[in-house]
Structure formats: structure tokens, C-alpha cells
C-alpha positions in Angstrom: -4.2 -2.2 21.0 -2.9 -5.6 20.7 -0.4 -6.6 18.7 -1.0 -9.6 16.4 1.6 -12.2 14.8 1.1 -14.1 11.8 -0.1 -17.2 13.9 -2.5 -15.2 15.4 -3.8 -14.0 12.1 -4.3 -17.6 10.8 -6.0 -18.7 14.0 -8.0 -15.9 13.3 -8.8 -16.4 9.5 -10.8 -19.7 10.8 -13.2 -17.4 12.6 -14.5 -15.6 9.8 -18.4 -14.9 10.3 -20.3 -15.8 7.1 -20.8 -12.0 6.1 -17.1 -11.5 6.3 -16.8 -14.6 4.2 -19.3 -13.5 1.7 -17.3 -9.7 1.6 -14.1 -11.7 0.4 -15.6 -13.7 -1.5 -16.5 -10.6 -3.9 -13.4 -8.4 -3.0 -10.1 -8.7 -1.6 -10.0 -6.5 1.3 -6.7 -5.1 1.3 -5.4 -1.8 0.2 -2.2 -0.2 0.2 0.2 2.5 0.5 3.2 3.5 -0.8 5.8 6.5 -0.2 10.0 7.1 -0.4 12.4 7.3 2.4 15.6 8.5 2.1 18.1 9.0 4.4 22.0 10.0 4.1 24.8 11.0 6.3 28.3 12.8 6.4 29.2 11.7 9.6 32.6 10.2 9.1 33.8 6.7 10.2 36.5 6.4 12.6 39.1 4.3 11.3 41.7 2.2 13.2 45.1 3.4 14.4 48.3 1.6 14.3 50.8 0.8 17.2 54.0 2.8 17.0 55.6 1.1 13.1 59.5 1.5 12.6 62.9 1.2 14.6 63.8 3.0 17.5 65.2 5.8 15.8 62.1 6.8 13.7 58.6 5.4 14.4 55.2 6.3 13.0 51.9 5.7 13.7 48.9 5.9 11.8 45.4 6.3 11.3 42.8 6.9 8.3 39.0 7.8 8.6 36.4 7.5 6.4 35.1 10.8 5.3 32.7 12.4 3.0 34.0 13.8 -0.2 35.1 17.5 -0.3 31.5 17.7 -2.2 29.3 19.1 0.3 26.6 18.0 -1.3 27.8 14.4 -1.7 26.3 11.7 1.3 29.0 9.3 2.2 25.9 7.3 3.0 22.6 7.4 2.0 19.7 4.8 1.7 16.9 5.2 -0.5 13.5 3.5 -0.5 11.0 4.1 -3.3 7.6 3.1 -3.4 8.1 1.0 0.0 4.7 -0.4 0.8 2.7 -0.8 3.9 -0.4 -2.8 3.3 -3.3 -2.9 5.1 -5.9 -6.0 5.8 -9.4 -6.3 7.1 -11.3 -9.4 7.5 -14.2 -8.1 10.3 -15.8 -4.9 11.2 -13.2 -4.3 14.0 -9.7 -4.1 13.2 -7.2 -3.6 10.0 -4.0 -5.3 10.4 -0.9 -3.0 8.9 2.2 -4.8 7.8 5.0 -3.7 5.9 5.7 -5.7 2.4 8.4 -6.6 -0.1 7.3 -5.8 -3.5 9.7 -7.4 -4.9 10.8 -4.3 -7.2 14.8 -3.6 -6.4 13.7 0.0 -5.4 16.1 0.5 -2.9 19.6 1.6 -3.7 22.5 1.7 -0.9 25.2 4.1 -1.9 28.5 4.8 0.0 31.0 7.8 -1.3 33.8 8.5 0.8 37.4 9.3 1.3 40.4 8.4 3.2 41.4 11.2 6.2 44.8 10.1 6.7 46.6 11.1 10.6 50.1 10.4 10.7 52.2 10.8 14.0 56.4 11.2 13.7 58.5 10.3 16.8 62.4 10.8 16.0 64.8 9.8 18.4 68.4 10.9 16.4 71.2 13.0 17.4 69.8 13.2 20.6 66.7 14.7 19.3 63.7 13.2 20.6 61.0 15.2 18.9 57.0 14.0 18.1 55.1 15.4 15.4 51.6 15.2 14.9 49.7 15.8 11.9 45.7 15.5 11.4 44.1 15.2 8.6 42.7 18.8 9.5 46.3 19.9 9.2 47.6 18.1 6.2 44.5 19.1 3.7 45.5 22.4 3.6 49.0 21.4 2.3 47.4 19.1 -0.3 45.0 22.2 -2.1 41.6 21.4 -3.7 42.5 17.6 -2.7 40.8 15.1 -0.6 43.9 12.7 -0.8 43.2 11.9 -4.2 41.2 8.5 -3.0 37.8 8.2 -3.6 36.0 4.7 -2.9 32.7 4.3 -3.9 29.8 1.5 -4.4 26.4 0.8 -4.3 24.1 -1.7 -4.7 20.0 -2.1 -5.6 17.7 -3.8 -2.9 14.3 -4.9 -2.0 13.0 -2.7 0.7 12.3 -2.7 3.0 15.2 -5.3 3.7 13.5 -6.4 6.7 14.4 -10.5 5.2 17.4 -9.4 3.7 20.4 -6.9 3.8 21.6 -4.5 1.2 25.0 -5.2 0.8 27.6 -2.6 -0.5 31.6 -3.7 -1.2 33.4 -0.5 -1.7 36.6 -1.8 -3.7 39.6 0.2 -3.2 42.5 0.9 -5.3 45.3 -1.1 -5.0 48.0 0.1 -2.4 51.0 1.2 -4.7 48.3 3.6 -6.3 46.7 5.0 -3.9 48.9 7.6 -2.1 47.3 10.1 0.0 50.0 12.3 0.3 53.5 13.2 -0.4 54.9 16.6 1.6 58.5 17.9 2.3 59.2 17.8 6.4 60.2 21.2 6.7 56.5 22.1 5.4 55.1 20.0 7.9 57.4 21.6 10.5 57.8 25.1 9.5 61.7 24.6 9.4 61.5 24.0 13.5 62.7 20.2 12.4 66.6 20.0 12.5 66.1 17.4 9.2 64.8 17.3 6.3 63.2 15.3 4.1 59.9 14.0 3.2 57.1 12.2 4.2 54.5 9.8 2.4 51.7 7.7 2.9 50.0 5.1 1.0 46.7 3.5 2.2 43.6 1.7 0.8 40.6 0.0 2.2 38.0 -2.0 0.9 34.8 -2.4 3.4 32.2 -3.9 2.9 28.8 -2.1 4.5 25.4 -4.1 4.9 22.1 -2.3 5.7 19.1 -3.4 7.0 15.1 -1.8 8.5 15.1 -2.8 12.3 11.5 -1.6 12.8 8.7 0.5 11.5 6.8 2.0 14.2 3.2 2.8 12.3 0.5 4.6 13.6 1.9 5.5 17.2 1.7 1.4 17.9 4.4 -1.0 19.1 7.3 -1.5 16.3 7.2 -4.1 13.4 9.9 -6.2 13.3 10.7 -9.5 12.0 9.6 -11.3 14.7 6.3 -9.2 15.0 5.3 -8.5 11.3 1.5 -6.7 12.1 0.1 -4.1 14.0 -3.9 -3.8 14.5 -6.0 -0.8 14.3 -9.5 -0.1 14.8 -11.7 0.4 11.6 -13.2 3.5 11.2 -15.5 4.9 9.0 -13.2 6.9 6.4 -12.5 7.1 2.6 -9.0 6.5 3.4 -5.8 6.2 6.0 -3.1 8.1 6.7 -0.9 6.5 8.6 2.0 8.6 10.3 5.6 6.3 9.7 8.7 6.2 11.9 11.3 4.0 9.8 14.4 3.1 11.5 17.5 0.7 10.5 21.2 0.2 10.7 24.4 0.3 8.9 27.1 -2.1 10.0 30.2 -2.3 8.1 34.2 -4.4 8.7 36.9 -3.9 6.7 41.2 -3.7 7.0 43.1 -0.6 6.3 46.1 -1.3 4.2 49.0 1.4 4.8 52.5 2.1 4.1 53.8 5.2 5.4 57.6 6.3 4.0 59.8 9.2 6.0 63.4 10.4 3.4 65.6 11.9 5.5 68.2 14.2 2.7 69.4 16.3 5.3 70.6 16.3 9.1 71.2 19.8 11.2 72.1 20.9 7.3 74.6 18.1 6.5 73.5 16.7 3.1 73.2 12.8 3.2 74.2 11.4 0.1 71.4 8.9 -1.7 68.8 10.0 1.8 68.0 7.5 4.3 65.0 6.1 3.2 62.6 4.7 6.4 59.6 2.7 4.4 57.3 1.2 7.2 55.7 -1.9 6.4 57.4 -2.4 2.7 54.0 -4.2 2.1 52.0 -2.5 3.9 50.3 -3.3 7.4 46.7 -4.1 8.1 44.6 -2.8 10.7 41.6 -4.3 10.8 38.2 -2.4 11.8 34.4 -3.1 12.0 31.3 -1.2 13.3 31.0 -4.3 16.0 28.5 -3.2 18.9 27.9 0.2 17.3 26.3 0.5 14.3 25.2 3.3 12.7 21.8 4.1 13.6 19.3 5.2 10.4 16.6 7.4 11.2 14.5 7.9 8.4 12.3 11.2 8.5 8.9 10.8 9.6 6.4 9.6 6.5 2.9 9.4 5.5 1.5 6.5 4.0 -2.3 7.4 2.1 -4.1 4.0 1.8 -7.4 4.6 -0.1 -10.5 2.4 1.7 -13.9 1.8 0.4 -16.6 3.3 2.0 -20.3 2.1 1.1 -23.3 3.8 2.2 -26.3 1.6 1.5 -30.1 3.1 1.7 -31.8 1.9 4.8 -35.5 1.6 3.3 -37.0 1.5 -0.3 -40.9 0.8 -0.5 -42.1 -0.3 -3.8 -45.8 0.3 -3.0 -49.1 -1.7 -4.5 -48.3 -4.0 -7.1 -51.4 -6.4 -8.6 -50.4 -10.1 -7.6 -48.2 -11.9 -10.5 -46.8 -8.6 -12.1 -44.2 -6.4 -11.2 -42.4 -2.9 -10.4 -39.2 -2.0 -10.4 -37.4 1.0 -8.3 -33.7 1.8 -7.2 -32.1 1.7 -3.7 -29.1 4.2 -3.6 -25.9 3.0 -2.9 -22.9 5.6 -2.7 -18.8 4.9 -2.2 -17.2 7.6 -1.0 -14.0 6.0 -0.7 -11.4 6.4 -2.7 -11.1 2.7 -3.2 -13.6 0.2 -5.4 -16.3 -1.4 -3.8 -17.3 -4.9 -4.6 -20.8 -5.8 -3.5 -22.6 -9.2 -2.8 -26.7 -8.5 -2.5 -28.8 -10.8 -1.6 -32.7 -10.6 -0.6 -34.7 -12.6 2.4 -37.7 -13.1 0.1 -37.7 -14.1 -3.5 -40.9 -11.4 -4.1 -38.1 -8.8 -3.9 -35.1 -9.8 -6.6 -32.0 -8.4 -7.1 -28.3 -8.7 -9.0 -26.2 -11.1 -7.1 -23.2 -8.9 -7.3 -22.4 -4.8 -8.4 -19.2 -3.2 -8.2 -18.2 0.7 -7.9 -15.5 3.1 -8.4 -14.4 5.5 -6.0 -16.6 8.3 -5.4 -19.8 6.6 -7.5 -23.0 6.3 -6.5 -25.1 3.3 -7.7 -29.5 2.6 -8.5 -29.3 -0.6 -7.4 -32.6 -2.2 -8.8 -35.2 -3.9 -7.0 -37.9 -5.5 -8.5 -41.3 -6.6 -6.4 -43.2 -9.2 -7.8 -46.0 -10.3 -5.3 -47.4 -13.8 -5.2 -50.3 -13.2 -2.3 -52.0 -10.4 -1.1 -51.3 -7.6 1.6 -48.3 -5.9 2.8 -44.8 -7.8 2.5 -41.4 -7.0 3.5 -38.5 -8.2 3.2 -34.5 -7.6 3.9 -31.6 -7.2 1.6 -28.5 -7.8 2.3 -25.6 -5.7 1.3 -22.0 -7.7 1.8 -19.0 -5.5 0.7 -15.4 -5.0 1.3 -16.3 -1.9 3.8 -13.7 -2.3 6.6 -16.2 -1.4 9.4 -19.4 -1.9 7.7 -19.6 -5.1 5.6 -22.6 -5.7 6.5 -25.7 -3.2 6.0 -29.3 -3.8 5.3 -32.0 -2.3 3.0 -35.3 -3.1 4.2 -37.9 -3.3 1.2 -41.6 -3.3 1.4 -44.6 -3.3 -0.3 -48.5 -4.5 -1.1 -49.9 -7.1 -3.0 -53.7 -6.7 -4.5 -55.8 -8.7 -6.4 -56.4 -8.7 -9.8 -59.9 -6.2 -10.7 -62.8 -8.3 -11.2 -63.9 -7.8 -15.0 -67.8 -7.0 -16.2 -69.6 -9.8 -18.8 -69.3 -8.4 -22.2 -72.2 -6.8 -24.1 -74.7 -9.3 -26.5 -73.5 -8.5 -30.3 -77.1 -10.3 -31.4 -79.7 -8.1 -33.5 -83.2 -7.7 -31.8 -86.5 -6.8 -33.2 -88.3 -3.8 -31.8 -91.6 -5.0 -31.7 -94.6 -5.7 -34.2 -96.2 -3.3 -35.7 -98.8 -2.5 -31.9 -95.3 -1.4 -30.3 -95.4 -4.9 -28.8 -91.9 -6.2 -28.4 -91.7 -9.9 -29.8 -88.1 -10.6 -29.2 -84.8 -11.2 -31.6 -85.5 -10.9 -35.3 -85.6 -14.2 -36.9 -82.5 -13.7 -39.6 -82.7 -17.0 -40.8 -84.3 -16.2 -44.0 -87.4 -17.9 -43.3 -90.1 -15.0 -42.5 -90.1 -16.5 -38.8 -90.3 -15.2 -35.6 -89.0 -17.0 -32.6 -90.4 -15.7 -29.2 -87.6 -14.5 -26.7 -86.4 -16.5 -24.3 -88.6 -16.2 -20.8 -89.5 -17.1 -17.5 -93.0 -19.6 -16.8 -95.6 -16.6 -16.4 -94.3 -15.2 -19.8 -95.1 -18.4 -22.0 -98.6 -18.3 -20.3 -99.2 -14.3 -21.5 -97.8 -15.5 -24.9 -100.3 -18.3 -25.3 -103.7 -16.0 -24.5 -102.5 -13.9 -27.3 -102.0 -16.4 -29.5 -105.3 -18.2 -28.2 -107.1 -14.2 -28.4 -106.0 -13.8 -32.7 -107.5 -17.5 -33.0 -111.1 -16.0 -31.5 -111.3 -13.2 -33.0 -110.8 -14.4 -36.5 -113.6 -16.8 -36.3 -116.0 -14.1 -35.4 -115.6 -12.0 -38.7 
């Protein structure tokens, strides 16, 4: 398969046959898609660590991750995508080009939940005690019951996916330092008495990141990944109601922000000796910043496989239809079937090679239809005629299919002389037929019509009366 950029699309728009032409001309032949992706994670966020903070008789250093809430069933990231489009375009009988597409709906939402996991490391060097104490996070929750350090940062935000042009952009605004303490526990707690002071120990921090996600690639149908640089991915058409085209969705999460924390040791006590007002060893009054970002490592999103169901029109056009014998200058009408079994509509442009055979210009159909397209022979000369018609739709790999139409032309019957309406006589009173009645009024008789011979029989009769008269 090759994989097409938009350029080559446009090169390729200009090369269009006229049947393809004639198929967009009556439909648009594009379909699409759509399905929801979602994708969330509790992996936690390493956060930055701080060198060694205080004097050389107490020094702490410290860290705080970013952690998903207590709530098990709380992400501390998750991207949705709903109704994220892929879109698929055919302008031949040979390949459908799938692209992804913004539809401009902000059906995307990027949420992060999280918490701070503070880790706090003590190194005393008094009285000639040179002691280090470490405590995890894992260690100080269970001092801090049914807590996760009483900091909770959230934020989310609303995007257009599939964010391939733009990233969804999520500021998690924390609480200001002086309120946001993690954790307040007395030393000897932390220490199980083994600590020859005591005291307690504190720590404020806050953070405020900022997180921007964005779809690297969509990998559809097995083929080579769309990106931003390579938008398409071709297909060959096939002779189907519909697609299902498998998904593999991928993206990242990059994120940067500064950790803001003040830890505070209170020393009240030393091997048992009380000091009066405590010694009070506040690291960073203000609080140091310790700056972090994702950098060369985001996080990678892997979005569970998907299926995308594009409907397709699928026209099935008969191949013959005779109309049989039809008397020159009238006409006969009979159907052609024409059945979609897609799931899409079909939009049809018909046209027909001889204008004995007329039909509509255009028909549409739903999805699972079938159509009598009519056909109507009107022959203008005698004998067999035949004749094509063309069928242009928006069928991916068949946009072109012919109906070949045939029939007779006869002539007209010839028609037999009507019957004489004129009275005749019989004949006079021999038997002798004279010819038509004279109905004139006048008493007449008027001898039939006749050829030569006739008149000359006539006259010896005539000439015979004339004789015979004279004798009496």
C-alpha cells in the first residue's frame, strides 16, 4: 500500500475520469466513523529532589512525587475522546483514503487528580551524634491515617480531538505554600525513641504543573501511522456494505513545573534535657524551588485497540432489461432493479446511449432499498434496438455499471377500407339486379356503375323492351 499526502491527493483530484466526476457530481463520496477512546493512568510522577537544605548541624533533603489519590478508583491521568472521527474518501474504483478529522466539537476532556508523596531525609550532626534518617512516603502515610497529605491538585480542560493540530492543555493550580502542609509528626514517632532528641518535624510543599497532551499517530487498518506530516492512508475498495477499520491510537503527556517546599525540624529536647522556647530549624523560610519537567520522557498514551464502523453504499444494478415489440411511435414501460445493500445512501446519475430508451436523470436510495428504475422504449424505426444505460453512483468500487436494454420496433398494422353505408335495390321485379335504388324522390332508376361490356348488355335490353312493344 502506498501512503498518500495531501499534495498527492490534489494532484490526484485533477485526474478524475468523467464517471467518477459524474458520481460526485450526485453524491459526496465520503463516509465516516466515529468511536471513544479513553485512556488513564496511576503511575506516579517522579518529582525532583533537593540537595542537602540547612547548616551543618541539621540538614534535610527532600523530595515529593506526584501520586494518585488514595481513591483507587480515581486516574491521576486520564484522556478521553468521544465521538473521534476517522473519515473515509473515495474518488475512483480503486482506493479509499482514511484520515483522521477534527470535528470541531470540544469532546475531549484531559483530567489530572493527584497528590503530593512527600520523602524527607534528616542528617544531624549534634553532640557528636551523627545520625541519618530516612523517611518515604511509604513510611510516613501510615503515621498520617486515612490521609494522602491532605493536598489534592486537580484540573482539567475540554479539547478537540484528536489534538493532532493542537494540545490539550491542563494547569493544575496548587494551594499556596503556608496552606498546604503535608505533614506534621513528633521525632520520637518517626524514630521509635532510638533518636536521643526530640522534637518535631514538618513539611510544607505545593506545586503547580502545567501538563499538555497531544495524538502522535493513529495507525489504521494495519498501514503506516498518521501523523501530522502524513495525514492519509489508502486502502483498496472492496465490495462491502461497510468498514471496520481496526485503530491503534497513541499520544503523549508532557508536563514542567517547580516544587515549592519548606521543611521545619523543633528540637524541645536533647538526651532528655528540656530546651526552653525549642530550637526551631525552618529550611528555606520561603520555601525552595526545585524545578522539574517530563523533558526527553514523556509519558507515553496507549489507547486500547478500537473499531471504527463506516457505513458504504453498495449498488447492485441489473445487467439486462428487454422491453420487447413495441409498434413504431408508441411506447412501453418496464423496471430495471437496482438494490443498495449498504448501509449508506446511494445517489444515482442514469443516463441512456439512445434516446428510444429514456430514463430519470437522477434516483437516490436508502440503505438496504431496492429501486424499479423505469425504462421507457419508444421506437422511431423498425427492428431490433439496443441500447446502454449508464448507472453513475457513489459505489466505492463500482461507480460505474451498465444496464443493457433492448427491444423491437414494428410497423403500424395496415387497416381494411371501410364498408359502403349506401342502400341498394335488389333487382326488378325478373330478379334482375338494376343497381342502387334511386332515393331521390323522383321514381328513377340510375344504372350501377360498370365496366364497357356492361353498358353494351344494358343497351340490348333497353333496345329488346323498345321491339317488343311495337309488335303488340
Amino acid at each position: 500500500m502506498r501512503h498518500f499526502t495531501r499534495s498527492a491527493l490534489a494532484i490526484a483530484a485533477l485526474l478524475f475520469t468523467a464517471s467518477a466526476a459524474d458520481a460526485a457530481a450526485v453524491g459526496a463520496n465520503q463516509s465516516r466513523g466515529t468511536t471513544d477512546l479513553s485512556w488513564w493512568t496511576r503511575t506516579p510522577i517522579v518529582g525532583p529532589k533537593s540537595d542537602k537544605l540547612g547548616g551543618s548541624t541539621l540538614q534535610v533533603q527532600v523530595s515529593a512525587n506526584l501520586d494518585p489519590l488514595k481513591d483507587p478508583n480515581k486516574p491521576m491521568l486520564a484522556v478521553d475522546m468521544k465521538n473521534v472521527v476517522v473519515e473515509a474518501v473515495w474518488n475512483d474504483a480503486k482506493t479509499i483514503e482514511l484520515s483522521v478529522v477534527d470535528n470541531k466539537a470540544l469532546d475531549g476532556i484531559f483530567k489530572v487528580e493527584h497528590t503530593l508523596a512527600p520523602h524527607v531525609t534528616l542528617f544531624l550532626d549534634i553532640l557528636g551524634y551523627k545520625l541519618t534518617y530516612d523517611y518515604p512516603a511509604t513510611t510516613l502515610i501510615n503515621y498520617v491515617p486515612g490521609s494522602a497529605w491532605n493536598y489534592v491538585g486537580t484540573g482539567s480542560t475540554t479539547f478537540e480531538p484528536w489534538a493532532f493540530k493542537t494540545y490539550a492543555i491542563v494547569n493544575v493550580k496548587g494551594p499556596k505554600l503556608a496552606d498546604a502542609q503535608l505533614f506534621s509528626l513528633p521525632l520520637s514517632t518517626l524514630t521509635g525513641g532510638s533518636l536521643p532528641l526530640e522534637g518535631n518535624l514538618a513539611l510544607n510543599a505545593t506545586t503547580s504543573p502545567t501538563f499538555n497532551y497531544s495524538t502522535t499517530e493513529v495507525v489504521l487498518a494495519g498501514g503506516d501511522p498518521i501523523t501530522k506530516s502524513n495525514p492519509t492512508w489508502s486502502i483498496p475498495t472492496t465490495d462491502a456494505d461497510f468498514l471496520d477499520i481496526q485503530a491503534q491510537v497513541k499520544g503523549t503527556i508532557t508536563y514542567s513545573g517547580s516544587l515549592f517546599a519548606r521543611p521545619t525540624v523543633t528540637i524541645t529536647k536533647i538526651d532528655g534535657i528540656t530546651i526552653p522556647g525549642g530550637l526551631t530549624f525552618e529550611i528555606g523560610a520561603a520555601g525552595v524551588e526545585l524545578p522539574y519537567a517530563s523533558g526527553a520522557t514523556p509519558i507515553d498514551v496507549v489507547f486500547p485497540g478500537a473499531t471504527f464502523h463506516i457505513p458504504l453504499p453498495n449498488v447492485k444494478a441489473a445487467k439486462t432489461l428487454d422491453l420487447g415489440s413495441v409498434v413504431i411511435g408508441e411506447d412501453v414501460t418496464k423496471q430495471g432493479k437496482i438494490e443498495n445493500t449498504g448501509e449508506l445512501d446511494a445517489a444515482l446519475a442514469l443516463k441512456s446511449s439512445d434516446p428510444q430508451f429514456k430514463v430519470s436523470p437522477s434516483k437516490s436510495m436508502k440503505p438496504k432499498t431496492n429501486l424499479d428504475l423505469d425504462v421507457t422504449f419508444t421506437p422511431s424505426k423498425e427492428g431490433p434496438q439496443t441500447a446502454e444505460i449508464t448507472v453513475t453512483s457513489n459505489d466505492p468500487n463500482e461507480p460505474v455499471q451498465i444496464i443493457k436494454v433492448s427491444g423491437v420496433g414494428t410497423k403500424p398494422a395496415t387497416k381494411p377500407a371501410p364498408p359502403s353505408t349506401e342502400p341498394t335495390d335488389t333487382g326488378d321485379d325478373d330478379g334482375t339486379a338494376i343497381g342502387p335504388r334511386d332515393t331521390s324522390g323522383c321514381g328513377c332508376r340510375t344504372a350501377p356503375a360498370s365496366s364497357g361490356y356492361a353498358a353494351f348488355g344494358v343497351a340490348g335490353i333497353a333496345l329488346a323492351a323498345v321491339l317488343r312493344r311495337r309488335r303488340r
